[in-house]
N, C-alpha and C positions, 0 to 999 in steps of 0.2 A: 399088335404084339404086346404084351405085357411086362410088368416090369418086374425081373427075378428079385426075389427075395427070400429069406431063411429065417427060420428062430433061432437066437442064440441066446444063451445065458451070462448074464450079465451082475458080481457080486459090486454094488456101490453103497457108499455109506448114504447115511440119513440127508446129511447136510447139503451130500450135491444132490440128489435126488430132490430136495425140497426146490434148490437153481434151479435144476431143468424142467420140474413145471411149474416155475413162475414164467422159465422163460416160455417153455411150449402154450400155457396159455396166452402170453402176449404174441406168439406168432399162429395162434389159431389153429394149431397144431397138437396129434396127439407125443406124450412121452417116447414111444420108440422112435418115430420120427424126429422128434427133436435132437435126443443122442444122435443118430442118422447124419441130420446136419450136421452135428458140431464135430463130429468124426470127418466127415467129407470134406470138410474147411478145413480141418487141423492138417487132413492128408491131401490138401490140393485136389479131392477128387470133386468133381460134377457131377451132380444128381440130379436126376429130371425136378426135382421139388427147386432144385437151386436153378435151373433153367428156365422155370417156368416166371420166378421171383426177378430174372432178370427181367422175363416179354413185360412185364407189370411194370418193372422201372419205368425201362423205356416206355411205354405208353405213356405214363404219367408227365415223363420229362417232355412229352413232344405235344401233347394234349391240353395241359396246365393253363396255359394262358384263355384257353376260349371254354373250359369248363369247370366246373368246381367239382375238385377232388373229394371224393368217399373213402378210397385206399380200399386195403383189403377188409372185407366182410367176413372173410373164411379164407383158408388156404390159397383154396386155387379160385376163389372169384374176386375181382375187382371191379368198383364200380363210381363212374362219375355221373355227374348231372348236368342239363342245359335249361334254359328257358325258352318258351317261346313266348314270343311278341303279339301274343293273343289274351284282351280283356284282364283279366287278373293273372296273367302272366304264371301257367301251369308250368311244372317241374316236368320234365323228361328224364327219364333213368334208364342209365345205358350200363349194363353190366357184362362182363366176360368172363365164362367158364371155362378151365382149362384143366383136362386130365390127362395128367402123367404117365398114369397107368392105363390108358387107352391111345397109349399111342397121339397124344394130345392132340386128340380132338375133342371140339367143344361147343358154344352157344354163345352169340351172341345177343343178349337179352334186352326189349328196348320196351321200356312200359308209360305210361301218361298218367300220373298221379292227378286221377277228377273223379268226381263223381258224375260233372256234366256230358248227358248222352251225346247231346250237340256236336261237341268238341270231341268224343269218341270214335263217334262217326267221321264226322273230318278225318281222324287221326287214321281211324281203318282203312279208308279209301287213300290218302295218299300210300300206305301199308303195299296195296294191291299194286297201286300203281308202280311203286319201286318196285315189287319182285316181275311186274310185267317186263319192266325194263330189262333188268338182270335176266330171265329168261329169256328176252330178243337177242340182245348182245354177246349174252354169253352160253348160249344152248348147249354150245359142245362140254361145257361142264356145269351140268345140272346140281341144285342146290337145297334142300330140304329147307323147308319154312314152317311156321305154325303161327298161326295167326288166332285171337285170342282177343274181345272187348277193349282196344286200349294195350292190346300187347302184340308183339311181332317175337317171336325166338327164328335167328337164321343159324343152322348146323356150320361152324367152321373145323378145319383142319389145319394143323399146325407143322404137320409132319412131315421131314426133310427139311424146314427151313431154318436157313440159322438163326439165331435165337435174336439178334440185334436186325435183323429183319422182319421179323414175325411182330416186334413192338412198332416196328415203323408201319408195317403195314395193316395192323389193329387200329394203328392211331389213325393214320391218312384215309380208311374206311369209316370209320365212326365220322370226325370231322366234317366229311362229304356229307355224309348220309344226314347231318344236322344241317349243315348247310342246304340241303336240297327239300329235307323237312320243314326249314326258316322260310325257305321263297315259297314251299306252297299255301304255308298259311299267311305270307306276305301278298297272296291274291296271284303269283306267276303263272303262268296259263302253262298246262299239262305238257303242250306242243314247243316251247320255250326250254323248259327244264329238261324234255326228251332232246331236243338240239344240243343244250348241251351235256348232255350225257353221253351222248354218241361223240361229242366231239372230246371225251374224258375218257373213255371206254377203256382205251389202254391202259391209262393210269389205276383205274379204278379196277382191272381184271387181274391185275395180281395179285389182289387178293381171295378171289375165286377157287 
């Protein structure tokens, strides 16, 4: 479902109009939307752009200690980074797309900054292996993937949850998912990490 909107006309002078795109550029935002915001806040309303601004908080406040913060890139993406503990110690990029106006659903994006094929491969095959998992575990709600040299995109949805949950459960998904990415290139055997996946499955299905 989409999110209603209208044209309206609007006379302001030069001076705030010059404010609100310094500020709409500092929020990566166009001019209508920006008035948008600062009308919504001024009137206590809520607007999916300001809900979505929360799930990003909260990620970040829950996430911060075991990643290095990117912030926002654009509006509705956010994105941190990890290391792994592989030879010259490659960057992981973990990014979240989130639209407002699709009913927030979205993408999370996870890519391997290398050019080494080595390490690509590595990175593809545990790729596989997590969505094998998540298809065992969780079949009754199947998952769109895209799989890509050194990249994984998983389709999420955001829709119905409250908004101070959807951050916690962005963050406790990603977290795992680095965690479980760290032990396979720590050498953990496929049949270990599957043990305990199964024995997380609940915790890790509410984000499903």
């Amino acid at each position: 479902m989409g999110i209603s909107k209208n044209i309206y006309s609007l006379v302001l002078s030069d001076d705030v109009i010059r404010k609100v795109d310094q500020l709409a550029y500092e929020m990566h935002t166009s001019r209508s939307n920006c008035i948008n915001q600062i009308l919504a806040e001024h009137l206590s309303c809520v607007t999916p752009e300001m809900r979505m601004q929360r799930i990003f908080s909260g990620l970040e406040d829950l996430v911060q200690e075991q990643f290095r913060m990117l912030g926002q890139t654009s509006a509705n993406i956010f994105a941190l980074q990890s290391r792994l503990d592989y030879k010259y110690k490659p960057t992981i990029l973990y990014s979240v797309e989130i639209y407002p106006e699709q009913n927030y659903t979205g993408k999370l994006k996870i890519k391997l900054r290398t050019q080494n094929q080595t390490l690509i491969a590595a990175l593809d095959e545990f790729f596989r292996f997590w969505i094998a998992l998540e298809s065992c575990y969780f079949s009754e709600h199947p998952v769109e993937y895209r799989i890509t040299p050194g990249r994984l995109e998983r389709f999420v949805s955001c829709a119905g949850l409250h908004t101070d949950k959807t951050g916690i459960l962005l963050s406790e998904y990603i977290r795992r998912f680095d965690q479980y990415l760290k032990a396979w290139f720590a050498g953990e055997s496929p049949e270990r990490l599957e043990r305990q996946f199964a024995e997380e499955s609940a915790q890790i299905k509410q984000f499903i």
